[in-house]
BAFI-3210 file (N, C-alpha, C; in Angstrom, 3 decimals, decimal comma, padded with zeros to 6 digits):
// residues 248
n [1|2|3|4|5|6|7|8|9|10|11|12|13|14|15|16|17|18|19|20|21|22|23|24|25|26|27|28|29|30|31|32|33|34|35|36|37|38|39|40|41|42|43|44|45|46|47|48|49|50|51|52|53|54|55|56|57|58|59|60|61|62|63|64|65|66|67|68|69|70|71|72|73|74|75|76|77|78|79|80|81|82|83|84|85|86|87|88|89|90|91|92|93|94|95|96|97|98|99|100|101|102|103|104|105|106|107|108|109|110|111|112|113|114|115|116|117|118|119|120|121|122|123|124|125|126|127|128|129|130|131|132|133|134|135|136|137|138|139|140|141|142|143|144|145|146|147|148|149|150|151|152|153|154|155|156|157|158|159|160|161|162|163|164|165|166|167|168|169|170|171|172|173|174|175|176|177|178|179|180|181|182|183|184|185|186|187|188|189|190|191|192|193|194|195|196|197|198|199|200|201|202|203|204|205|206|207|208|209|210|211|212|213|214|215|216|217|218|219|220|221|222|223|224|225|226|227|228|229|230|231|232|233|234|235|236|237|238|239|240|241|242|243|244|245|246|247|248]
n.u [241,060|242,422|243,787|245,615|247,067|248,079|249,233|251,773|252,563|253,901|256,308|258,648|259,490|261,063|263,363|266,516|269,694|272,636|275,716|276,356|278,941|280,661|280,888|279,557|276,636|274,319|274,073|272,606|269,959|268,718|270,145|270,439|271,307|272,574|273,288|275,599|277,489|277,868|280,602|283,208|283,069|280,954|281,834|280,084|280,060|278,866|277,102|276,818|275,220|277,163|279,770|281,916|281,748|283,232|281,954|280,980|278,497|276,255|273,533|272,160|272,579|270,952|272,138|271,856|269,617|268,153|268,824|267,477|269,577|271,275|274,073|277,109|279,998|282,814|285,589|288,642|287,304|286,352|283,730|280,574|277,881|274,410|271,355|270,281|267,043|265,345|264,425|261,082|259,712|258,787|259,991|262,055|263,498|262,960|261,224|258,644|257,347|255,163|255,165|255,417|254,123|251,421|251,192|249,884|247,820|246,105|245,918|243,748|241,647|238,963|240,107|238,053|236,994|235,209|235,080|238,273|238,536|237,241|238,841|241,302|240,747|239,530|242,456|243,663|242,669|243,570|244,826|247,093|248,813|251,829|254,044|255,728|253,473|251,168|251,586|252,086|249,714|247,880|249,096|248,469|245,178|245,020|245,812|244,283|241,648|241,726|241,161|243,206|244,500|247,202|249,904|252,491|254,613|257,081|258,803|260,722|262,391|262,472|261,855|258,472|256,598|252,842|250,016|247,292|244,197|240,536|239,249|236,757|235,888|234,997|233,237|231,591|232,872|234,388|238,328|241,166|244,000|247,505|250,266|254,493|256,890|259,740|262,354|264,693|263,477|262,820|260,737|257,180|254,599|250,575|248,111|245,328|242,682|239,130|238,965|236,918|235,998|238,056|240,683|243,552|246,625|248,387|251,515|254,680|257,711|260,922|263,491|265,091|266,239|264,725|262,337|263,013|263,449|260,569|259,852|259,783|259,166|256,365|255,227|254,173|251,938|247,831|247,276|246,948|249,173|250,822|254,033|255,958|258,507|258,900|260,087|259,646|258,113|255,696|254,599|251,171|250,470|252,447|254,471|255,496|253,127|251,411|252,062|251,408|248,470|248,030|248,550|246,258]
n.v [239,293|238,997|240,735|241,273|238,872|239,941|241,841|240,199|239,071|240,859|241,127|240,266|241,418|243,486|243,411|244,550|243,650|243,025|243,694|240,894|239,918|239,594|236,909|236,826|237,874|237,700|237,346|237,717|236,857|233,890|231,762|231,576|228,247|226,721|223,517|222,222|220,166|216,579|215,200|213,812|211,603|212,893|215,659|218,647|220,603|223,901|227,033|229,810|232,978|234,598|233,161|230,254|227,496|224,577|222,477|220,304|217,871|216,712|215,893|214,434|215,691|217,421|216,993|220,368|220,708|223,689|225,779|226,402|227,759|228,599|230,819|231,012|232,437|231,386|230,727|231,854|232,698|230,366|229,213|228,281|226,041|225,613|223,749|223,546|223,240|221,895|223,457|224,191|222,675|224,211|226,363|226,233|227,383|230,367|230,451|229,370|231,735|234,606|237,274|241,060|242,801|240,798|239,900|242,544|242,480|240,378|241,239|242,631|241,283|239,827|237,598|234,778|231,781|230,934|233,828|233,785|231,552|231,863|234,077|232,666|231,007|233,112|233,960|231,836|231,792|233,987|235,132|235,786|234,809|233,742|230,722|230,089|231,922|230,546|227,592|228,107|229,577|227,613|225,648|226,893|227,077|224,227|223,807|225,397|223,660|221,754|223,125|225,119|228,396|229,678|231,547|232,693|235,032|237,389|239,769|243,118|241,003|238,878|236,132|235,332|233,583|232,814|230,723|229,365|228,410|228,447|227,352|226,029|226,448|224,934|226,077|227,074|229,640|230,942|230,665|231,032|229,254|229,013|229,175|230,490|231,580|233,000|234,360|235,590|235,095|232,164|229,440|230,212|229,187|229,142|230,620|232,782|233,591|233,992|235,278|235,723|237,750|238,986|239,199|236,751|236,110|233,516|232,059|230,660|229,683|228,506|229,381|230,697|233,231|234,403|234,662|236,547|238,587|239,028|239,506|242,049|243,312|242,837|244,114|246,599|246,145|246,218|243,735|240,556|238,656|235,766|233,757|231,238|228,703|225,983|222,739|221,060|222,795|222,466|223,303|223,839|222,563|221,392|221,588|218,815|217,719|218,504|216,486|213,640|214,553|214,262|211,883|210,429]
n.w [131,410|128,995|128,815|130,703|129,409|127,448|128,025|129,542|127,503|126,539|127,828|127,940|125,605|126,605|127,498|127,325|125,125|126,002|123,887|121,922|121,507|123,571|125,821|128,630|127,544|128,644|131,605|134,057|133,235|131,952|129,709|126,156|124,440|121,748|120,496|118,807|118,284|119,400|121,524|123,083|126,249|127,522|126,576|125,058|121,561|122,305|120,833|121,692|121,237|119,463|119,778|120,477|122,360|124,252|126,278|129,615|130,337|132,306|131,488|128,796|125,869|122,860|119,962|117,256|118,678|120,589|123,681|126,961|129,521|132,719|132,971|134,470|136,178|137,443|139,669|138,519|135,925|134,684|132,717|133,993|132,601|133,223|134,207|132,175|129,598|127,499|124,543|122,878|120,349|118,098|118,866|118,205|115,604|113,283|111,276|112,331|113,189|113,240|111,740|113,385|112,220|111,336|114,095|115,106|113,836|114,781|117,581|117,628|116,513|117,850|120,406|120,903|120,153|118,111|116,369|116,354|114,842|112,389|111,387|111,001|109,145|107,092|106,678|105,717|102,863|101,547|098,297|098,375|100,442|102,083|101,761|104,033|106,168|105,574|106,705|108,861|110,177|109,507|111,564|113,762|113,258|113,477|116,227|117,823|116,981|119,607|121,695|121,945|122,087|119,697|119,499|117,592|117,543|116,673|118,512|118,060|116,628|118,102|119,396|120,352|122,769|122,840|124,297|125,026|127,160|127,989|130,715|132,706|135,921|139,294|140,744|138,188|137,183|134,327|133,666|132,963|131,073|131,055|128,529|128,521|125,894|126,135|124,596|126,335|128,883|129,168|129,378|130,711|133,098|133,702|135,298|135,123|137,132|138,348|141,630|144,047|143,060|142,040|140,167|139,899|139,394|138,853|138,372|136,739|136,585|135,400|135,703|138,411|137,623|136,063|137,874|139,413|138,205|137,033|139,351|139,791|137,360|137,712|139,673|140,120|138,544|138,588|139,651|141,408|141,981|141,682|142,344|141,523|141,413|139,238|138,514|135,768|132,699|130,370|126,822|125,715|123,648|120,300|117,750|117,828|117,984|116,133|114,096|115,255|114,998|112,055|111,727|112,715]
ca.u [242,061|243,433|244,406|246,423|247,941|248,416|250,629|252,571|253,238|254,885|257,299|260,248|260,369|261,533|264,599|267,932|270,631|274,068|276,759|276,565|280,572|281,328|280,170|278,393|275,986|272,892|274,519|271,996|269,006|268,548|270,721|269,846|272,314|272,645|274,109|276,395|278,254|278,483|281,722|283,414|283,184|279,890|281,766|279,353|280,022|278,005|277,045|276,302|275,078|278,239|280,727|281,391|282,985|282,881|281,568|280,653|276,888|275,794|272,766|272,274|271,800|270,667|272,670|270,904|268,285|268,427|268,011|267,690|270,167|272,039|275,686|278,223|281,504|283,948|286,576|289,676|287,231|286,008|282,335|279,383|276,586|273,773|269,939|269,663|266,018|265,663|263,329|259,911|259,615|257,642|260,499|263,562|263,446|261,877|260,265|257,697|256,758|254,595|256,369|254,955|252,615|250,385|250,723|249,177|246,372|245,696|245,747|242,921|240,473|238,248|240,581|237,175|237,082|234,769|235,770|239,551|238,794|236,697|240,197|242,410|239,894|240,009|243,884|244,353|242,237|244,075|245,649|248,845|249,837|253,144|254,602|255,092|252,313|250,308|252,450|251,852|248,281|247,439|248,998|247,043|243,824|244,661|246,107|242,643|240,650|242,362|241,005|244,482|245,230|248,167|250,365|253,878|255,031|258,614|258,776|262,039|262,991|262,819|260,783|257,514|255,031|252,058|249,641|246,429|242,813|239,499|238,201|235,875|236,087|234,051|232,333|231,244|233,599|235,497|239,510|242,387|245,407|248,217|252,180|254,142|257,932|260,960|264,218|265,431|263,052|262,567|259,269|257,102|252,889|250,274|246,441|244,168|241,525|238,751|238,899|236,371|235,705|239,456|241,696|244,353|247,785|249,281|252,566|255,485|258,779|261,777|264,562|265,299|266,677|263,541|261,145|263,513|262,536|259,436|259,071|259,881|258,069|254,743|255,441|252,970|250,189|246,955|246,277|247,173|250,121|251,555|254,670|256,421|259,259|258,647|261,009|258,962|257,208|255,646|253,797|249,591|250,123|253,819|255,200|255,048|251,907|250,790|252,313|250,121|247,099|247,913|248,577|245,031]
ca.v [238,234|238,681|242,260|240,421|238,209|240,839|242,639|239,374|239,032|242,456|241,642|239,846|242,800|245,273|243,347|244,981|242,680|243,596|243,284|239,735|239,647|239,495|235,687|237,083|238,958|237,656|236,176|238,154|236,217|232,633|232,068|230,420|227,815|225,747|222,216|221,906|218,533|215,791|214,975|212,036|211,766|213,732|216,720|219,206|221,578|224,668|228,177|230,816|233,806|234,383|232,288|228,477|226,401|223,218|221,934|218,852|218,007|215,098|215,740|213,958|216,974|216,337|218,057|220,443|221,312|224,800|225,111|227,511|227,914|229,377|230,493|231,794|232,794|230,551|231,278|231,492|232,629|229,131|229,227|227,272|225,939|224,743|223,461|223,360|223,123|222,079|224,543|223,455|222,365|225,574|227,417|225,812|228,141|231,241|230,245|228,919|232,396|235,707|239,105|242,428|243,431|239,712|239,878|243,777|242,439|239,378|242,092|243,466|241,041|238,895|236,189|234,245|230,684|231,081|235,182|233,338|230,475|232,401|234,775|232,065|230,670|233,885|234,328|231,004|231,748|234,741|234,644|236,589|234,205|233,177|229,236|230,311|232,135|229,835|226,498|229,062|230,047|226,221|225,039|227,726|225,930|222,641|224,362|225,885|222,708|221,650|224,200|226,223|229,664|229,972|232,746|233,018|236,188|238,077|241,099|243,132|240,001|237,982|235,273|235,494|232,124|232,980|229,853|229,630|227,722|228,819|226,438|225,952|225,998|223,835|227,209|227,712|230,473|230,914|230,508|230,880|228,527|229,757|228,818|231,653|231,345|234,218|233,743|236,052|234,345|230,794|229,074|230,097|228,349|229,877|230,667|233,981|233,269|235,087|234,711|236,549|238,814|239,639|238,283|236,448|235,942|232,365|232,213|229,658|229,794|227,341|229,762|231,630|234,858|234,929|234,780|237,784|239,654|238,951|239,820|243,909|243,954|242,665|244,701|247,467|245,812|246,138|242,228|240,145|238,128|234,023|233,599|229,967|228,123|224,413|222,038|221,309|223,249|222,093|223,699|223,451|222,284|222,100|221,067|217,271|217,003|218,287|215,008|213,159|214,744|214,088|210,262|210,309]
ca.w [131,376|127,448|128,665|131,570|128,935|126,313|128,822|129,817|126,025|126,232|128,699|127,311|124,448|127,183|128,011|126,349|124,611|125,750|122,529|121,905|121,049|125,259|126,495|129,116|127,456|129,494|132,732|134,805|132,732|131,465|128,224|125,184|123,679|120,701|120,579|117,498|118,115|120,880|121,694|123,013|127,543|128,087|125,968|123,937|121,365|122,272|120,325|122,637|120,518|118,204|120,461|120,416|123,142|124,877|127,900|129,659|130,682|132,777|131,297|127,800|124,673|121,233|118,479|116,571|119,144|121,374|124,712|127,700|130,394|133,401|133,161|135,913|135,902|138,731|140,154|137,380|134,643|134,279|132,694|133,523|132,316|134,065|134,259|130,083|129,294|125,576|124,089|122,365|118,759|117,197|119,324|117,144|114,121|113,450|109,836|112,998|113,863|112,386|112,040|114,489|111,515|112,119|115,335|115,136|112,670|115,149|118,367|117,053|116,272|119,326|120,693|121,260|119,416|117,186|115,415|115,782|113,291|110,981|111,080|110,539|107,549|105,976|106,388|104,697|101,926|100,454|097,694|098,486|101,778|101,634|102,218|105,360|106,796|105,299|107,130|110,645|110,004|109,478|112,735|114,253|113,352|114,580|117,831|118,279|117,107|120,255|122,090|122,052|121,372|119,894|119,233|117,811|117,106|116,557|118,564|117,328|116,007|119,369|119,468|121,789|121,929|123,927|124,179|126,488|126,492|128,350|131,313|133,562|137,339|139,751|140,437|136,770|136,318|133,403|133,843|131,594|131,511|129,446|128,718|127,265|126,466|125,761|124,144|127,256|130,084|129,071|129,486|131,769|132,606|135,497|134,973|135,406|137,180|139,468|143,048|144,793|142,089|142,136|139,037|140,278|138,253|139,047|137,144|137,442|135,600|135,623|136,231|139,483|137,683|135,402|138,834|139,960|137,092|137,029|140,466|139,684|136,174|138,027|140,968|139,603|137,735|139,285|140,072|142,663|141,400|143,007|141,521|142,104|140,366|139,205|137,784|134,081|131,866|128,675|126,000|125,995|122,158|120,315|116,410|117,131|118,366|114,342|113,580|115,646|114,454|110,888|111,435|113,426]
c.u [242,974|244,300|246,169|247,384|248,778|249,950|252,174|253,604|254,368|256,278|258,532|260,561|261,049|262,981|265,807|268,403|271,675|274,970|276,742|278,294|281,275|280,163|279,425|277,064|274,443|273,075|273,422|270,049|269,360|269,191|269,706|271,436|272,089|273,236|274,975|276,892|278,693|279,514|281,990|283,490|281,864|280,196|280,296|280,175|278,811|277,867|276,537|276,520|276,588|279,644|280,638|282,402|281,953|282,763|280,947|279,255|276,255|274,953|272,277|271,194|271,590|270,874|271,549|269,819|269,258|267,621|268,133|268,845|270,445|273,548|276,134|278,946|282,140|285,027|288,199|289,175|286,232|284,364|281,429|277,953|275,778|272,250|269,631|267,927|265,540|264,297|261,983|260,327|259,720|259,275|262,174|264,172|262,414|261,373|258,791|256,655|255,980|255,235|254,948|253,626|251,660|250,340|249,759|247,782|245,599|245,335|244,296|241,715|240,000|238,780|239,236|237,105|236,438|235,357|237,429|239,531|238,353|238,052|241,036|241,836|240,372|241,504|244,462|243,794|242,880|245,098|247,265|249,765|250,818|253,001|254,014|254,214|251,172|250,676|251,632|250,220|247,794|247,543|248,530|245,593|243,872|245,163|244,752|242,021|241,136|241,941|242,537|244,932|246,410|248,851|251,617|254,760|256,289|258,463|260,076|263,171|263,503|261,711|259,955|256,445|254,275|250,878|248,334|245,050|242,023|238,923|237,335|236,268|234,744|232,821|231,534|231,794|234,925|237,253|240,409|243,586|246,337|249,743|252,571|255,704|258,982|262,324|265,390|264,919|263,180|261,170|258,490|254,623|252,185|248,979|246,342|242,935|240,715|238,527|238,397|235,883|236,801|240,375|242,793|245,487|248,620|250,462|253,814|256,676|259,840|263,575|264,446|265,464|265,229|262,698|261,793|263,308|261,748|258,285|258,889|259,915|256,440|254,554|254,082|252,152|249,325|246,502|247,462|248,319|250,905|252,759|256,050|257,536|258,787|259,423|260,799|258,029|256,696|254,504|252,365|249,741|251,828|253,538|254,799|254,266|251,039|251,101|251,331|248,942|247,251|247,929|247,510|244,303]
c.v [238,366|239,942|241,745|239,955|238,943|241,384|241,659|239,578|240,030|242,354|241,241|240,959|243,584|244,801|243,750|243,831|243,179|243,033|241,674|239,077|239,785|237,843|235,697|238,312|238,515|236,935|236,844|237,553|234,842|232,985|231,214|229,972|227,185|224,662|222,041|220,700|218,190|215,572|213,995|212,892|213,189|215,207|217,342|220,369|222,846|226,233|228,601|232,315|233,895|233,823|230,973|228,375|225,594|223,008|220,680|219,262|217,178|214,902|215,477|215,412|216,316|217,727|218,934|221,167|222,575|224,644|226,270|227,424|228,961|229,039|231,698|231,354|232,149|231,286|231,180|231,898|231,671|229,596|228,001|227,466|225,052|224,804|224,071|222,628|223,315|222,859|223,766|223,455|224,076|226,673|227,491|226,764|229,560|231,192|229,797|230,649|233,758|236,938|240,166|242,705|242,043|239,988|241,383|243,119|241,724|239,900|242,218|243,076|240,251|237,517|235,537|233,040|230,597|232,456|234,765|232,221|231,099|233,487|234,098|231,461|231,288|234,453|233,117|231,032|233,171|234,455|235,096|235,490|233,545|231,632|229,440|231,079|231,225|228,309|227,154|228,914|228,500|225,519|226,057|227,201|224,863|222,937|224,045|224,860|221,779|221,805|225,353|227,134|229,913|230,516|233,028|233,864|236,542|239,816|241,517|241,917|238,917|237,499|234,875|234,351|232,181|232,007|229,614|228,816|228,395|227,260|226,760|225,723|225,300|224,926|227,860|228,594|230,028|231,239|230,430|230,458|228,967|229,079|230,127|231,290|232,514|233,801|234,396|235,280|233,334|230,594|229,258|229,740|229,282|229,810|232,155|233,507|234,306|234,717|235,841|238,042|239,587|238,770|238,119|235,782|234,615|231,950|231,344|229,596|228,735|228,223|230,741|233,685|234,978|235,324|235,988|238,665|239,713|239,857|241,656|243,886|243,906|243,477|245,987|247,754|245,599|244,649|241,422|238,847|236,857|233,749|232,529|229,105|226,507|224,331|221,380|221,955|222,876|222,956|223,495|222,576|222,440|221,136|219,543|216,894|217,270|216,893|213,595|213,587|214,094|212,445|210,700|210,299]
c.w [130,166|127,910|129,299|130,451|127,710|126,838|128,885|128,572|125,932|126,727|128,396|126,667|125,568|127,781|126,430|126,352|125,290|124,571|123,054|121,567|122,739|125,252|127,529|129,111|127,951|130,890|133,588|134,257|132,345|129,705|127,004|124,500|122,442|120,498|119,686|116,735|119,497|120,434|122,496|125,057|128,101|127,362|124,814|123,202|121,359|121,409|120,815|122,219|119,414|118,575|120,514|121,317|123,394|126,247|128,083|130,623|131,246|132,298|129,377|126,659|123,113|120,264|117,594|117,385|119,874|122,721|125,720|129,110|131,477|133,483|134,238|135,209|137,450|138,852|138,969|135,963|134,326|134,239|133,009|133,377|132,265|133,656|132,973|130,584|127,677|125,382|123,020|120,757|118,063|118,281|118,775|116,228|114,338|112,129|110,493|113,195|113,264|112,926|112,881|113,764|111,641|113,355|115,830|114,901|113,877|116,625|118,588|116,691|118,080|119,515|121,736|119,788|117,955|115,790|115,462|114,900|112,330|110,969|110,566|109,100|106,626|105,636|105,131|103,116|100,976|100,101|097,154|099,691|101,076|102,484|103,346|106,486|106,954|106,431|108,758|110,687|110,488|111,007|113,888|114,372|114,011|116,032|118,274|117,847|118,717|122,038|122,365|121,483|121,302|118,665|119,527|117,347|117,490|117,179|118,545|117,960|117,090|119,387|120,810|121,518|123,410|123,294|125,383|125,812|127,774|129,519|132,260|134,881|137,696|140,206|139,334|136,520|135,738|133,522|132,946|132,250|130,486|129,870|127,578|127,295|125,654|125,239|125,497|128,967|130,244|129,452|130,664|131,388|133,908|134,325|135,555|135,875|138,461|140,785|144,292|144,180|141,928|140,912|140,047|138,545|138,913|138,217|137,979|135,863|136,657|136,427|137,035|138,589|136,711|136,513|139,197|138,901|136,555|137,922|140,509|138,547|136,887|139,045|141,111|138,996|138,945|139,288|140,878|142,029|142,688|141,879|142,369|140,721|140,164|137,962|136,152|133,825|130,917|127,951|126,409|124,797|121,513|118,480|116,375|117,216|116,500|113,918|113,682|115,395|112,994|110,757|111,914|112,491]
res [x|x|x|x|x|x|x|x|x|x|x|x|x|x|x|x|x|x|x|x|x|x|x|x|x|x|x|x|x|x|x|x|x|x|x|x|x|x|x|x|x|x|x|x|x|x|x|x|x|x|x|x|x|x|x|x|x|x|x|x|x|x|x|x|x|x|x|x|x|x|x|x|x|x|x|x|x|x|x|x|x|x|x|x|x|x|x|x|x|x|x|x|x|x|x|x|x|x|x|x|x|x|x|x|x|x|x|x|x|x|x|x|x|x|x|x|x|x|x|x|x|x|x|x|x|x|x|x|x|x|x|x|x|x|x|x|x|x|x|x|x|x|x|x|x|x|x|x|x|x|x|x|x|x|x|x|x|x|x|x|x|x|x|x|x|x|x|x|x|x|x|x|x|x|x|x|x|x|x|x|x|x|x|x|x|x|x|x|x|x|x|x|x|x|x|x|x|x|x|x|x|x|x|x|x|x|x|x|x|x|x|x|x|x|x|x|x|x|x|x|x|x|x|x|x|x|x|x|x|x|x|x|x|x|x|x|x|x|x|x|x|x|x|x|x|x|x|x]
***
């Protein structure tokens, strides 16, 4: 099952950028925007990689946050942009996330509950960690007191948050639920589980062109793959829920 999810992890890295100085440099994927400033009649100002315009949104945005989209090109030129999905807390910033070499180190040891806290213990206890490793590391622990593994790593320099817990079926076998989300896919949730002594891959993403490229990366992994769109996703575990633990 981790191998399964290991792979998943992999798969955003393999998408190319095109030059971000053309406005449609991901129209064939889910964008990511940035909000800048509401404006007066439903106007937003938006930043779409190193471009800013305006557009109108029936759907109420909050300055400041980022969010995922789909844009087309109309007839005349005219851009739009549609079915925004504001992006999770921990997915705001990347001071949230650990560079390639953690995520190597963290590869490498037994994502099993127990050998991952005594890892995160001894990460917080040396005395080289920086602010932020240390800030990361931490909400790592209370993830996992949680039960939630979670894992937010920069692969070249694109932010990957893979997130998953261990349950139980009514059969007594063991099942993994996971959410994982891409700056090129957007968020996507599903489970691993065994069905008949066969892993099955249940996977569910929000945007159409992500399930289409999903559907010819998975096309030639050995496991039996259900792949379904649904209208929310949310995290297992996210930024404000630390909040709520700490009042608790």
């Amino acid at each position: 099952m981790i191998s399964t999810l290991q792979n998943l992890a992999g798969i955003g890295s393999k998408i190319v950028d095109t030059p971000s100085t053309s406005i449609n440099f991901n129209a064939n994927l889910p964008i990511c925007v940035e909000v800048l400033k509401k404006l007066d009649l439903g106007r937003y100002k938006l930043k779409l990689g190193r471009r800013e315009l305006t557009t109108k949104s029936q759907k109420q945005l909050k300055e400041g946050k980022k969010y995922w989209g789909n844009l087309s090109q109309g007839k005349g030129g005219i851009l739009t942009i549609s079915n925004l999905c504001i992006q999770p807390e921990t997915f705001q910033t990347y001071d949230t996330f650990l560079s390639q070499e953690d995520a190597n180190i963290i590869e490498s040891t037994v994502l099993e509950k127990t050998n991952f806290k005594n890892f995160l213990l001894h990460q917080l206890s040396e005395a080289s960690i920086s602010k932020e490793q240390f800030n990361i590391f931490s909400y790592m622990l209370l993830a996992l007191h949680k039960g939630v593994f979670h894992l937010p790593f920069l692969f070249e320099n694109k932010k990957t948050l893979l997130q998953f817990k261990y349950i139980t079926t009514a059969q007594n076998e063991k099942s993994l639920l996971f959410y994982a989300a891409f700056e090129n896919l957007g968020p996507l949730e599903g489970s691993i589980e065994k069905v008949h002594s066969q892993l099955v891959l249940n996977l569910h993403a929000i945007f159409e062109k992500s399930l289409f490229y999903l559907e010819k990366e998975l096309n030639n992994w050995k496991i039996l793959t259900k792949l379904s769109l649904k209208n929310e996703i949310s995290p297992l575990y996210d930024t404000h829920d630390l909040i709520l633990d700490l009042k608790g």
